[in-house]
mmJSON file of the N, C-alpha and C atoms, coordinates in Angstrom:
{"data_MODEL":{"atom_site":{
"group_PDB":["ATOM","ATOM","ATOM","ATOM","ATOM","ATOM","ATOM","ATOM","ATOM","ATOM","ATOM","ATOM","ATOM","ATOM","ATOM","ATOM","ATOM","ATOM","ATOM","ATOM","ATOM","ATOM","ATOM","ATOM","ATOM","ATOM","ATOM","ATOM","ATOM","ATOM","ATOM","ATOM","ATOM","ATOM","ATOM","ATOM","ATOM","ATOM","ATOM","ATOM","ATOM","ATOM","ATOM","ATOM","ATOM","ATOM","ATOM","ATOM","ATOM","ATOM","ATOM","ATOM","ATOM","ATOM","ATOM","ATOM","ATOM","ATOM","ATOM","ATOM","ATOM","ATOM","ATOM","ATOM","ATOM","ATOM","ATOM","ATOM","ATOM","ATOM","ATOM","ATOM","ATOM","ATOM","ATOM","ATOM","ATOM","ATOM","ATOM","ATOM","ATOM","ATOM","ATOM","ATOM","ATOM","ATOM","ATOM","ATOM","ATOM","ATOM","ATOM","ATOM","ATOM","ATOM","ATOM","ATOM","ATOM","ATOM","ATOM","ATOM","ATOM","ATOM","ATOM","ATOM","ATOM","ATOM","ATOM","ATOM","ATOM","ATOM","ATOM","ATOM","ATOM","ATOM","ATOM","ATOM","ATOM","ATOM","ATOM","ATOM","ATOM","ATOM","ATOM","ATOM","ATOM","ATOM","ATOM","ATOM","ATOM","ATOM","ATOM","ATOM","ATOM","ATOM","ATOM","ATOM","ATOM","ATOM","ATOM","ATOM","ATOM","ATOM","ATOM","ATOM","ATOM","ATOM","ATOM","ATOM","ATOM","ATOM","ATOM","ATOM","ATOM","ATOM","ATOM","ATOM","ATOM","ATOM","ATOM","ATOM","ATOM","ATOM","ATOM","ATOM","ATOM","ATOM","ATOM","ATOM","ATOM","ATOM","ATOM","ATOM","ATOM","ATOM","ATOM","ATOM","ATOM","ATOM","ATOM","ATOM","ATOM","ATOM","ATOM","ATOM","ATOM","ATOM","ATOM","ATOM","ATOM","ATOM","ATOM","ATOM","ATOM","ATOM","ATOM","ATOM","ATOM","ATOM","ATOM","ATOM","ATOM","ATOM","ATOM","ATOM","ATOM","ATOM","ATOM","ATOM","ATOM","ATOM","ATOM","ATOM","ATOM","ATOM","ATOM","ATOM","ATOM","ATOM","ATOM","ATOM","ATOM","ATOM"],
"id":[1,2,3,4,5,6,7,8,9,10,11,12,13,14,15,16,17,18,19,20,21,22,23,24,25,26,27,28,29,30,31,32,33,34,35,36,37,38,39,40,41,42,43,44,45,46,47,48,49,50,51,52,53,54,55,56,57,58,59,60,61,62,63,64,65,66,67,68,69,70,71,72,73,74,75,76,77,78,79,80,81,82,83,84,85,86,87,88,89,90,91,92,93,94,95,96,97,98,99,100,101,102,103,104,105,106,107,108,109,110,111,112,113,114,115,116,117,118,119,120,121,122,123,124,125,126,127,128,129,130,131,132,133,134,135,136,137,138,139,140,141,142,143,144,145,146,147,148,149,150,151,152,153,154,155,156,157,158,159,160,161,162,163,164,165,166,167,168,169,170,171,172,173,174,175,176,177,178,179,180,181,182,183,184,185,186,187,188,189,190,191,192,193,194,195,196,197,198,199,200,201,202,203,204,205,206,207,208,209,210,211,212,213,214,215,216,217,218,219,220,221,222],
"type_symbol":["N","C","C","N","C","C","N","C","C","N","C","C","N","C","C","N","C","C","N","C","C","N","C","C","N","C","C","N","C","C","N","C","C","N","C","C","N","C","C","N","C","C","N","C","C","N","C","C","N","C","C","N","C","C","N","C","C","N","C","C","N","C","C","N","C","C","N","C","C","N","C","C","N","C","C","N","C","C","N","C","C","N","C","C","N","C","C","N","C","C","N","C","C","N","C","C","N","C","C","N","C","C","N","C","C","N","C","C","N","C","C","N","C","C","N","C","C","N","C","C","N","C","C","N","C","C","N","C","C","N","C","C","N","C","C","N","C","C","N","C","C","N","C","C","N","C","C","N","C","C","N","C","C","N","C","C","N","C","C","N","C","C","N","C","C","N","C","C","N","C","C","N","C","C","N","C","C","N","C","C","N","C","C","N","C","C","N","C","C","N","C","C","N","C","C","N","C","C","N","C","C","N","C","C","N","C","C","N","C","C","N","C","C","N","C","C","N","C","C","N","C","C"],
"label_atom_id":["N","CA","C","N","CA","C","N","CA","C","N","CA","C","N","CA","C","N","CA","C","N","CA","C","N","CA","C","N","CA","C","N","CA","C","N","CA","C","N","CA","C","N","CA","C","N","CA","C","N","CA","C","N","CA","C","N","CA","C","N","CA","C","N","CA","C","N","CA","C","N","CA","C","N","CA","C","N","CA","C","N","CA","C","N","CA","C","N","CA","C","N","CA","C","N","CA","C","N","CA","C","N","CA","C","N","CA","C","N","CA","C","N","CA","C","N","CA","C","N","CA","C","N","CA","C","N","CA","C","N","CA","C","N","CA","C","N","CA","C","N","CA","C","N","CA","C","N","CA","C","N","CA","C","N","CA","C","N","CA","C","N","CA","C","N","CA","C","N","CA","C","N","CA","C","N","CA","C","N","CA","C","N","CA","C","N","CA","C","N","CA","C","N","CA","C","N","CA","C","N","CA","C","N","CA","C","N","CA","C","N","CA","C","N","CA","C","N","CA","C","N","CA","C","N","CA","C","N","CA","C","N","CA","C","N","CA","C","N","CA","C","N","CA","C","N","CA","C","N","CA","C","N","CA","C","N","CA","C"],
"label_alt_id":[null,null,null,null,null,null,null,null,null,null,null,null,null,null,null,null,null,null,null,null,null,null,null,null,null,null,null,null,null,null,null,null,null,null,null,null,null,null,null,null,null,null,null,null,null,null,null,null,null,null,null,null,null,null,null,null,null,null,null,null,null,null,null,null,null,null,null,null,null,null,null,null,null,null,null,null,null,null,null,null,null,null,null,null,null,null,null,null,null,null,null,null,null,null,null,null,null,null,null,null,null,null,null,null,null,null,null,null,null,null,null,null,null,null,null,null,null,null,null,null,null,null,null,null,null,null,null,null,null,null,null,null,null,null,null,null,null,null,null,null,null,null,null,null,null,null,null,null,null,null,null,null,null,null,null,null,null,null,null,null,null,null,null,null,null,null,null,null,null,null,null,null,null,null,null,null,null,null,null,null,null,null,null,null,null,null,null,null,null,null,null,null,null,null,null,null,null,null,null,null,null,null,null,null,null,null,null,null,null,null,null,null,null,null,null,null,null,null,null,null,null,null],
"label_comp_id":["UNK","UNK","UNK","UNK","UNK","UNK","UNK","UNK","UNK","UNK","UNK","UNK","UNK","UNK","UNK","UNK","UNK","UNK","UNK","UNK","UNK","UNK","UNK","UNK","UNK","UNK","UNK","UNK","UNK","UNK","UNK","UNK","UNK","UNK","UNK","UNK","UNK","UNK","UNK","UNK","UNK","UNK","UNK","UNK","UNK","UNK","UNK","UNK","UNK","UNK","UNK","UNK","UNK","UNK","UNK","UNK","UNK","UNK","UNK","UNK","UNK","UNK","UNK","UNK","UNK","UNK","UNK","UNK","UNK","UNK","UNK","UNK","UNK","UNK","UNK","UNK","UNK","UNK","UNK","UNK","UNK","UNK","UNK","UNK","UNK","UNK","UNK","UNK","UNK","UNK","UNK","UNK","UNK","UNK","UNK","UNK","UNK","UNK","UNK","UNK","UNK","UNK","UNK","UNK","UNK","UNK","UNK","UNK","UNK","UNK","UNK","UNK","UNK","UNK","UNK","UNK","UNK","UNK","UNK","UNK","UNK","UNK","UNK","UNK","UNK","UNK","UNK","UNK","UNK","UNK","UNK","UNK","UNK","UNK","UNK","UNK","UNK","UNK","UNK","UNK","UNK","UNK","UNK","UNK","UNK","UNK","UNK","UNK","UNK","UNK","UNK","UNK","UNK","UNK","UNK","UNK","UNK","UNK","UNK","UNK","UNK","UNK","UNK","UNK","UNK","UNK","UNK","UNK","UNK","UNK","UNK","UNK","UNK","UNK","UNK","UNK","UNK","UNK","UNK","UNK","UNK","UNK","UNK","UNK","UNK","UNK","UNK","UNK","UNK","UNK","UNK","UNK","UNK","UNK","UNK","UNK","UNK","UNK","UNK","UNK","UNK","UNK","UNK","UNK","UNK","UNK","UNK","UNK","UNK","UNK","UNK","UNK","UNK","UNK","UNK","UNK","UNK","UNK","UNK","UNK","UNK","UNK"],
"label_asym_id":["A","A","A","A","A","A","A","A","A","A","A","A","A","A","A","A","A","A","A","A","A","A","A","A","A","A","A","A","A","A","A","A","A","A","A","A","A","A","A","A","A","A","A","A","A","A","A","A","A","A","A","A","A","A","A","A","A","A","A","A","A","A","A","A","A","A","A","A","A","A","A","A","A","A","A","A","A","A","A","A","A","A","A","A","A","A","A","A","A","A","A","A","A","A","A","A","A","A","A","A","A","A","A","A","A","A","A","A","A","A","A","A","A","A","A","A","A","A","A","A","A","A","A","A","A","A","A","A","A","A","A","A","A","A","A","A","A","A","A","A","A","A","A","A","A","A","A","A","A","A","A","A","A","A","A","A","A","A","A","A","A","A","A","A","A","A","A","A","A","A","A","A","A","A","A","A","A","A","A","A","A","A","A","A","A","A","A","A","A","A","A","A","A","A","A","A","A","A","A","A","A","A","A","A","A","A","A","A","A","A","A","A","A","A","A","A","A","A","A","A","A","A"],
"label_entity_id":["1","1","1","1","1","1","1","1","1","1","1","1","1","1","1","1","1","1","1","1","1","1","1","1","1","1","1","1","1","1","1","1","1","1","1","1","1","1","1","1","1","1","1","1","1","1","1","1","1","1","1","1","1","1","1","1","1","1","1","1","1","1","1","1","1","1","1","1","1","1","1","1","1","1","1","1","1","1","1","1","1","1","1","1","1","1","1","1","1","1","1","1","1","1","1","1","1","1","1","1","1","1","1","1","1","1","1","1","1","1","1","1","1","1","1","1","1","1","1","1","1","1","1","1","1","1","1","1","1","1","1","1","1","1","1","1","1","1","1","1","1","1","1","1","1","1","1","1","1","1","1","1","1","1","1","1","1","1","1","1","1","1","1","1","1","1","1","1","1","1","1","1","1","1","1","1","1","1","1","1","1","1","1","1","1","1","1","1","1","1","1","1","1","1","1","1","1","1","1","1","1","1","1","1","1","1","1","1","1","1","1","1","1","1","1","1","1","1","1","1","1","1"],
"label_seq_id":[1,1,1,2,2,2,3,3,3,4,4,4,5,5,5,6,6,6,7,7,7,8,8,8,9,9,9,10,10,10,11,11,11,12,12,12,13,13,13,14,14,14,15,15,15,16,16,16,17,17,17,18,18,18,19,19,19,20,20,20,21,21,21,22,22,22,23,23,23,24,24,24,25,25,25,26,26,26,27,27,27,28,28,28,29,29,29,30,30,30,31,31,31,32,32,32,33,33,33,34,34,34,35,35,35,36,36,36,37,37,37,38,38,38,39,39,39,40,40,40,41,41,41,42,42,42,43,43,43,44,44,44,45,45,45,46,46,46,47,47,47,48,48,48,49,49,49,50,50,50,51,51,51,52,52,52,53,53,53,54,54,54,55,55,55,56,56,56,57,57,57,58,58,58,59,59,59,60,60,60,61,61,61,62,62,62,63,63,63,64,64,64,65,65,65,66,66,66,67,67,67,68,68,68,69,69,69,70,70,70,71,71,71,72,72,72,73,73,73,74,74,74],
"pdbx_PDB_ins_code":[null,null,null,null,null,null,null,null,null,null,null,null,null,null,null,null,null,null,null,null,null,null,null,null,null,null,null,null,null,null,null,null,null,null,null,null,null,null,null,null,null,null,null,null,null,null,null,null,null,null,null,null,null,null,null,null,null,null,null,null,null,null,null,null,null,null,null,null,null,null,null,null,null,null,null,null,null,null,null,null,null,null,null,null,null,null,null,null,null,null,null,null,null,null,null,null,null,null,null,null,null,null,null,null,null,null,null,null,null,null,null,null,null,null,null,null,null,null,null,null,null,null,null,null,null,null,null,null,null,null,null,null,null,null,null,null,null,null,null,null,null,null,null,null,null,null,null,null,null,null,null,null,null,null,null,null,null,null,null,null,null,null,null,null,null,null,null,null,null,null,null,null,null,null,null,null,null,null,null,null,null,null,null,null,null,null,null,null,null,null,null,null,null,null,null,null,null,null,null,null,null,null,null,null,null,null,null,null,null,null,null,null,null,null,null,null,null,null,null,null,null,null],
"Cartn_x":[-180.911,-180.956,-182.424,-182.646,-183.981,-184.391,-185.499,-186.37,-187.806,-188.557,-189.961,-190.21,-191.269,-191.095,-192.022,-192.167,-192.704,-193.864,-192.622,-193.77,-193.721,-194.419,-194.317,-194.298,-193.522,-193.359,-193.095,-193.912,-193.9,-193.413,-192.262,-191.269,-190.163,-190.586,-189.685,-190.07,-189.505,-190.336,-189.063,-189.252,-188.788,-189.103,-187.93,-187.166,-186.368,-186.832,-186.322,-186.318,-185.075,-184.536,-184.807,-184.969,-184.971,-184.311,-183.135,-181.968,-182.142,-182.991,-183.695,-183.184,-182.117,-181.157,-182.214,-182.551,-183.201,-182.875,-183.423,-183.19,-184.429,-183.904,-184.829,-184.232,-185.544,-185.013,-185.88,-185.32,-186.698,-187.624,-188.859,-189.41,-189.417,-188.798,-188.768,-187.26,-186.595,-185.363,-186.396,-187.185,-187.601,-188.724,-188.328,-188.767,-189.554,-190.606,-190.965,-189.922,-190.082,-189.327,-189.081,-188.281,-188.493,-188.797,-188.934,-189.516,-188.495,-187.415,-185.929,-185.84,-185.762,-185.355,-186.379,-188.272,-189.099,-188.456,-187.755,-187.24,-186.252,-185.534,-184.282,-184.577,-185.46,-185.771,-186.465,-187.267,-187.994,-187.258,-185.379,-184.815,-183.654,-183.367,-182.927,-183.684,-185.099,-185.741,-185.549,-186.181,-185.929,-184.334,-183.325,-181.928,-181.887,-182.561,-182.342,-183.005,-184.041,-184.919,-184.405,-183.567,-182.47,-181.284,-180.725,-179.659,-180.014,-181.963,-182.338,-182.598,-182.884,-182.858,-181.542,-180.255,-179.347,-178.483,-179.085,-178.417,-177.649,-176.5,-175.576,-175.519,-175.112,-175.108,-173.786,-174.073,-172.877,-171.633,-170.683,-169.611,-168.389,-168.859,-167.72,-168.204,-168.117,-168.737,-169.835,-170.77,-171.753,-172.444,-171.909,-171.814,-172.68,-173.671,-174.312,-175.727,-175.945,-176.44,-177.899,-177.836,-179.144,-179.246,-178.295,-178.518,-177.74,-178.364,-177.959,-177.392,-176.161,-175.564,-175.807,-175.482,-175.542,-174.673,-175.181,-174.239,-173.081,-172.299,-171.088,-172.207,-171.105,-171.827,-171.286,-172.538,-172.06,-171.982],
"Cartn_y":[20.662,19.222,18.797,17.752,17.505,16.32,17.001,16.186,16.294,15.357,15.2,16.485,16.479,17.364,16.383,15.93,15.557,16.274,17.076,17.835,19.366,20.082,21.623,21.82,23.057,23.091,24.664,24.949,26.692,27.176,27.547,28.567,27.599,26.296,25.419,24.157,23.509,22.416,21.045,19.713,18.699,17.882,17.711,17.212,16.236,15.16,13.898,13.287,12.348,12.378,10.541,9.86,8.274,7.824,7.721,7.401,7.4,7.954,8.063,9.304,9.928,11.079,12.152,12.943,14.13,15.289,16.246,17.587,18.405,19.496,20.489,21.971,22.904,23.863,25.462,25.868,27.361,27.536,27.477,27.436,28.024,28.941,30.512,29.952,29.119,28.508,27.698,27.059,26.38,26.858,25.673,26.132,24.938,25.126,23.851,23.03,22.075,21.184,21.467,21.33,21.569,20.311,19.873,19.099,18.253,18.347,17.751,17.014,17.866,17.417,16.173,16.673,15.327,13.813,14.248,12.723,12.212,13.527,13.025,12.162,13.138,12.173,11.009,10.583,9.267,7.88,8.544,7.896,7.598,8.435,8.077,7.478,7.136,6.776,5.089,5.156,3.84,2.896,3.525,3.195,3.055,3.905,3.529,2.157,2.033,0.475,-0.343,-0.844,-1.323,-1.763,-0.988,-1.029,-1.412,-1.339,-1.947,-3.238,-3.498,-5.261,-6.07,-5.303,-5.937,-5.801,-5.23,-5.006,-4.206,-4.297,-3.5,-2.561,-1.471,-0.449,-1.173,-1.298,-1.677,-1.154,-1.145,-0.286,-0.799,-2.036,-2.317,-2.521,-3.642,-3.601,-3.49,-3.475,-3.207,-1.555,-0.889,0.316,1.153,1.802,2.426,1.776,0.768,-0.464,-0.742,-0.225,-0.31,-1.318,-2.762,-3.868,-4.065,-4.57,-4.633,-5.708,-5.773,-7.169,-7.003,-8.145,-8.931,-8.334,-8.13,-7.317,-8.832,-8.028,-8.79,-10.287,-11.15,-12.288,-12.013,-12.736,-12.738,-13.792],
"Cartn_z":[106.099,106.206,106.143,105.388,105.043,106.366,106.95,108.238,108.111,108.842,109.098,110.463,110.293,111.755,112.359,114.099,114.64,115.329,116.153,117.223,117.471,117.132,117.668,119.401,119.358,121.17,120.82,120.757,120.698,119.686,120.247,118.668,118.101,118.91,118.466,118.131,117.123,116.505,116.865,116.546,116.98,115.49,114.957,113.721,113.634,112.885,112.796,111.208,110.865,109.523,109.42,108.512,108.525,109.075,109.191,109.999,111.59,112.129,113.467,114.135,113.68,113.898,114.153,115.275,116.294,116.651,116.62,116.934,116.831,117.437,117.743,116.894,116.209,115.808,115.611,115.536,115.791,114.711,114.801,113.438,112.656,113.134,111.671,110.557,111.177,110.6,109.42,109.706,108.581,107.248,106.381,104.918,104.635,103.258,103.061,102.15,101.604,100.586,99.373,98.533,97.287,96.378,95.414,94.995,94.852,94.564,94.419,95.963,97.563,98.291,98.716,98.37,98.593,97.855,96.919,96.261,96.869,97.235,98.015,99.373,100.158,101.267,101.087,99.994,100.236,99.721,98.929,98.659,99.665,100.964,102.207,102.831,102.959,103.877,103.267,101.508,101.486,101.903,101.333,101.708,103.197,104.256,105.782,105.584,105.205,104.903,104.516,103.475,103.651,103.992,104.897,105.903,106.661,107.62,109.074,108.2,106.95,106.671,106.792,106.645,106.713,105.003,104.289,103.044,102.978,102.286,101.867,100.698,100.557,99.229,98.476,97.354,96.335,96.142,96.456,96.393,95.55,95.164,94.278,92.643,91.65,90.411,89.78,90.677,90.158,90.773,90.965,91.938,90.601,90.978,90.06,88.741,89.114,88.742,89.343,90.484,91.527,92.065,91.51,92.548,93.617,94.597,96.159,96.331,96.585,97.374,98.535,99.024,100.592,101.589,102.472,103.146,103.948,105.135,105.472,106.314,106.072,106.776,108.058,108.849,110.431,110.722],
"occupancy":[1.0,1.0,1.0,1.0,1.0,1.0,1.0,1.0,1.0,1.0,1.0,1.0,1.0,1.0,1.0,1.0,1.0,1.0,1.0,1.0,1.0,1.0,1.0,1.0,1.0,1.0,1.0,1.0,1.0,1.0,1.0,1.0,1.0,1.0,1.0,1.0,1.0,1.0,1.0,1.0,1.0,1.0,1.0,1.0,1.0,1.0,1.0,1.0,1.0,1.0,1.0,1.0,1.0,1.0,1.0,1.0,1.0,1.0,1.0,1.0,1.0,1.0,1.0,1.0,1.0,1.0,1.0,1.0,1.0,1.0,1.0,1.0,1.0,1.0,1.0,1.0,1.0,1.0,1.0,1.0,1.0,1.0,1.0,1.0,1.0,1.0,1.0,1.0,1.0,1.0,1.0,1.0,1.0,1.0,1.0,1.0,1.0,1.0,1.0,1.0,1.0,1.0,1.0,1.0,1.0,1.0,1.0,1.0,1.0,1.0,1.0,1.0,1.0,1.0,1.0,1.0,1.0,1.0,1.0,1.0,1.0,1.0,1.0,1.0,1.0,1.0,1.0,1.0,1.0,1.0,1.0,1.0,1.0,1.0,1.0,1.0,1.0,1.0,1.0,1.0,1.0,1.0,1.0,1.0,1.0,1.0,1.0,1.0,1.0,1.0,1.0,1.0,1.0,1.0,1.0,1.0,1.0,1.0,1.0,1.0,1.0,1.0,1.0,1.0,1.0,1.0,1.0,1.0,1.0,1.0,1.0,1.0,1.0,1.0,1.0,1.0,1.0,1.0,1.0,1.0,1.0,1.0,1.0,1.0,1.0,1.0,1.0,1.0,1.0,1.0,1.0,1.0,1.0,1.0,1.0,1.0,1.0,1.0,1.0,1.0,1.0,1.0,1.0,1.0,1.0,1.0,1.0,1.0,1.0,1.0,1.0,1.0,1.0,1.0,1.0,1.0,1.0,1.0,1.0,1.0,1.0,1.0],
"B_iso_or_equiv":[0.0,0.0,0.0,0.0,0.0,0.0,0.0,0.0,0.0,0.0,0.0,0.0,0.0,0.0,0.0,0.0,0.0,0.0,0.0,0.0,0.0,0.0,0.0,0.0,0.0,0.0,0.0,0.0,0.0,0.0,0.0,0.0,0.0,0.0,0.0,0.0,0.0,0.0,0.0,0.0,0.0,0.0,0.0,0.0,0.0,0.0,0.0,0.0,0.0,0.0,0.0,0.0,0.0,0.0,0.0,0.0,0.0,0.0,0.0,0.0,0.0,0.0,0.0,0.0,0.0,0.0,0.0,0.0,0.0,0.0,0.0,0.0,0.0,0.0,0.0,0.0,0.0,0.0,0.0,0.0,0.0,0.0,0.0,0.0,0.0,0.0,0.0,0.0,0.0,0.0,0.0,0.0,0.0,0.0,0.0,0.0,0.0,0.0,0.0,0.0,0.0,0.0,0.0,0.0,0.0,0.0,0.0,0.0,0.0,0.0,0.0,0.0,0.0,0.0,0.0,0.0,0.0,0.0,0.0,0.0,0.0,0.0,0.0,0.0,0.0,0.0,0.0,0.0,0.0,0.0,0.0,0.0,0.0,0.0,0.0,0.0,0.0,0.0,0.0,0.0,0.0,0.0,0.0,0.0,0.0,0.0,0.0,0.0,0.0,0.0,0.0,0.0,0.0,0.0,0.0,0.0,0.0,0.0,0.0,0.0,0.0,0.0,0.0,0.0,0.0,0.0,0.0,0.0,0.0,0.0,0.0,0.0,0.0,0.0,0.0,0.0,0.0,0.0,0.0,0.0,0.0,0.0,0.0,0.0,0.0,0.0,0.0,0.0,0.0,0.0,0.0,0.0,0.0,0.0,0.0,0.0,0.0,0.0,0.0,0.0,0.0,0.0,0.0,0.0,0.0,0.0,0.0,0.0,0.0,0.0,0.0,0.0,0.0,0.0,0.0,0.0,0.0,0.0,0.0,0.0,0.0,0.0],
"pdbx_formal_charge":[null,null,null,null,null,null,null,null,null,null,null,null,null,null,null,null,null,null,null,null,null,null,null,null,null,null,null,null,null,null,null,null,null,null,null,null,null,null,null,null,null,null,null,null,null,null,null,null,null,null,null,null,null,null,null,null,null,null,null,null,null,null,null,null,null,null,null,null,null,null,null,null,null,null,null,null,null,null,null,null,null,null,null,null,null,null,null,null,null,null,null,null,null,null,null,null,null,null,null,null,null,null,null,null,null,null,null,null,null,null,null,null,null,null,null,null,null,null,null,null,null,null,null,null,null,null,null,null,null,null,null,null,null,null,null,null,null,null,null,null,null,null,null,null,null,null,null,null,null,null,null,null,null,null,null,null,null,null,null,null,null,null,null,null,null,null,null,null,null,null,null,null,null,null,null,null,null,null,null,null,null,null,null,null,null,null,null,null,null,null,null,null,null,null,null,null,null,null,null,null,null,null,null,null,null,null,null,null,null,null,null,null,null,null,null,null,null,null,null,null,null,null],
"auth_seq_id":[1,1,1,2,2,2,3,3,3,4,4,4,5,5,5,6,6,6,7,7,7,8,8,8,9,9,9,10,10,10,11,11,11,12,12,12,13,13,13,14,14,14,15,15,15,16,16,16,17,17,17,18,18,18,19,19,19,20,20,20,21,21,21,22,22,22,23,23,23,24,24,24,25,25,25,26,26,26,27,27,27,28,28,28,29,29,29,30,30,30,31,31,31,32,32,32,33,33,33,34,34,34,35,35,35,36,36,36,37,37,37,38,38,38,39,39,39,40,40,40,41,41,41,42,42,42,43,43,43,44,44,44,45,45,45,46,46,46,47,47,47,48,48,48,49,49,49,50,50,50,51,51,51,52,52,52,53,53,53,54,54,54,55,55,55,56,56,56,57,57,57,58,58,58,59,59,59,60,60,60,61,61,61,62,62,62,63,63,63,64,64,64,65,65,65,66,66,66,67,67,67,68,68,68,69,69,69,70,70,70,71,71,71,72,72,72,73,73,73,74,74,74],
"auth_comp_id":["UNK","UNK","UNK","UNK","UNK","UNK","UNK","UNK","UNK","UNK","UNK","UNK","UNK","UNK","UNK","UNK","UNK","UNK","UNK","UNK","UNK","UNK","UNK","UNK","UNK","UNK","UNK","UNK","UNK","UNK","UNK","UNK","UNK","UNK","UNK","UNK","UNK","UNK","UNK","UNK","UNK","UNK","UNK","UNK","UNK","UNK","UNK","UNK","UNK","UNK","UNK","UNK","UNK","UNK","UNK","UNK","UNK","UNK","UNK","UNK","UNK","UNK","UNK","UNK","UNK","UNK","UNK","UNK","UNK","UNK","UNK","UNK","UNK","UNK","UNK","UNK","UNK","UNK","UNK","UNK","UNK","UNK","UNK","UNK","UNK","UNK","UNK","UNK","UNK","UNK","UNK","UNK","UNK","UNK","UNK","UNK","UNK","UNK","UNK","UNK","UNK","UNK","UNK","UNK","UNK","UNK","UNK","UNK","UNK","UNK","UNK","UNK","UNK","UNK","UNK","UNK","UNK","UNK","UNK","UNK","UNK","UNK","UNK","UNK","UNK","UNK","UNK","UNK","UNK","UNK","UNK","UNK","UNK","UNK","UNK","UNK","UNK","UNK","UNK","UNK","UNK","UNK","UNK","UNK","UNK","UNK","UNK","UNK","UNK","UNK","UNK","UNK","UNK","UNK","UNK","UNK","UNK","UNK","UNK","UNK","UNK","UNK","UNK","UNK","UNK","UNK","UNK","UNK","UNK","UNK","UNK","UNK","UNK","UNK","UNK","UNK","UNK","UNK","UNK","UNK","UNK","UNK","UNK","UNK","UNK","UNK","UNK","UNK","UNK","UNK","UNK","UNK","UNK","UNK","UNK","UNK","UNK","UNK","UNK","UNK","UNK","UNK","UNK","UNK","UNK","UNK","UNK","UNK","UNK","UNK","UNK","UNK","UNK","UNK","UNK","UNK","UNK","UNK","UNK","UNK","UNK","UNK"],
"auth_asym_id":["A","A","A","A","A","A","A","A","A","A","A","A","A","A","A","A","A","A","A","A","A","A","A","A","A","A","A","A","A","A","A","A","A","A","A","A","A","A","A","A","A","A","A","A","A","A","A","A","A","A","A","A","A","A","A","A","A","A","A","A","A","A","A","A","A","A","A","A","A","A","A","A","A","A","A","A","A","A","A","A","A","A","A","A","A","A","A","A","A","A","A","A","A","A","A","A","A","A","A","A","A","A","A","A","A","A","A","A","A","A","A","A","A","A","A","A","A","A","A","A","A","A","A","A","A","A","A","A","A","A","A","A","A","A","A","A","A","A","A","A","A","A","A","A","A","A","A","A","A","A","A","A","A","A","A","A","A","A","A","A","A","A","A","A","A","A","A","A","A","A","A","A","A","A","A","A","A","A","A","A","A","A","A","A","A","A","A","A","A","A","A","A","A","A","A","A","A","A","A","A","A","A","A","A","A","A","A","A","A","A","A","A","A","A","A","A","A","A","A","A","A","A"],
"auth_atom_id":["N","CA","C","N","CA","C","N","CA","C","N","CA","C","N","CA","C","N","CA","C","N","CA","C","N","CA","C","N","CA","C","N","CA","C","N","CA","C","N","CA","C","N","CA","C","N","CA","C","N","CA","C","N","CA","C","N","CA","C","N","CA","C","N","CA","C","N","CA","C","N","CA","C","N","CA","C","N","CA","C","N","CA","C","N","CA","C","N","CA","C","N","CA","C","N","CA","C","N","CA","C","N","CA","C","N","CA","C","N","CA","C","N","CA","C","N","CA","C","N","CA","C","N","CA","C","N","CA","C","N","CA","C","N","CA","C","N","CA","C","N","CA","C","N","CA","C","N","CA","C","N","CA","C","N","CA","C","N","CA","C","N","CA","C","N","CA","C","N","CA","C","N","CA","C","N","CA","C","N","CA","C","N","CA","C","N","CA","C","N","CA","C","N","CA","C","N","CA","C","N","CA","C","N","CA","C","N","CA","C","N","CA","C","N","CA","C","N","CA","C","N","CA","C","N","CA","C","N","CA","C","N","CA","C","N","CA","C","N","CA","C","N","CA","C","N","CA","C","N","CA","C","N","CA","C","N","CA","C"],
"pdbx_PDB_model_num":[1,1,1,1,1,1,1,1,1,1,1,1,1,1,1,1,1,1,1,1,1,1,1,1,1,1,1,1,1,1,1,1,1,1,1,1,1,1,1,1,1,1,1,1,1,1,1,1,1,1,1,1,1,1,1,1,1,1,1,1,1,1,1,1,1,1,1,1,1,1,1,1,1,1,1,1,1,1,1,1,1,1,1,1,1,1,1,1,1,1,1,1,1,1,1,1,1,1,1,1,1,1,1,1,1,1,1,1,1,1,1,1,1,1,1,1,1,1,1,1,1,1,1,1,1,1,1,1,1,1,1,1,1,1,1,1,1,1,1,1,1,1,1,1,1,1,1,1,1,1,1,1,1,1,1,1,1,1,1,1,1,1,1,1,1,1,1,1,1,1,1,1,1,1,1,1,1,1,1,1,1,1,1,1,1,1,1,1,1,1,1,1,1,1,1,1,1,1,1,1,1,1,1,1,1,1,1,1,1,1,1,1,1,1,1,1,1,1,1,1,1,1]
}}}
């Protein structure tokens, strides 16, 4: 699962994903990125950026399109 790491704490490091989602994991478990997953994550991070604005992902006709409708009215 692709995370930032925050904080080292010995043999164990403290890992966090855009979404704000946390954990902890042994560092020998981890790897660096591959060049695929750096895109991947900076394209979850922007999409979390969007969702804390209040936008919605497209899921109906224009789905695949890249434009963002409005999310639900409140």
């Amino acid at each position: 699962m692709i995370a930032v790491v925050e904080e080292v704490e010995g043999f164990r490091v403290k890992l966090r994903r855009p979404s704000g989602m946390s954990w902890t994991a042994e560092r020998t478990r981890l790897r660096p990125a591959t060049v695929y997953e750096h895109r991947q994550f900076r394209a979850l991070a922007a999409l979390q950026r969007l969702r804390q604005k209040g936008l919605a992902c497209p899921d109906g006709p224009d789905a695949g399109t890249g434009r963002l409708s409005p999310g639900p009215a409140v």
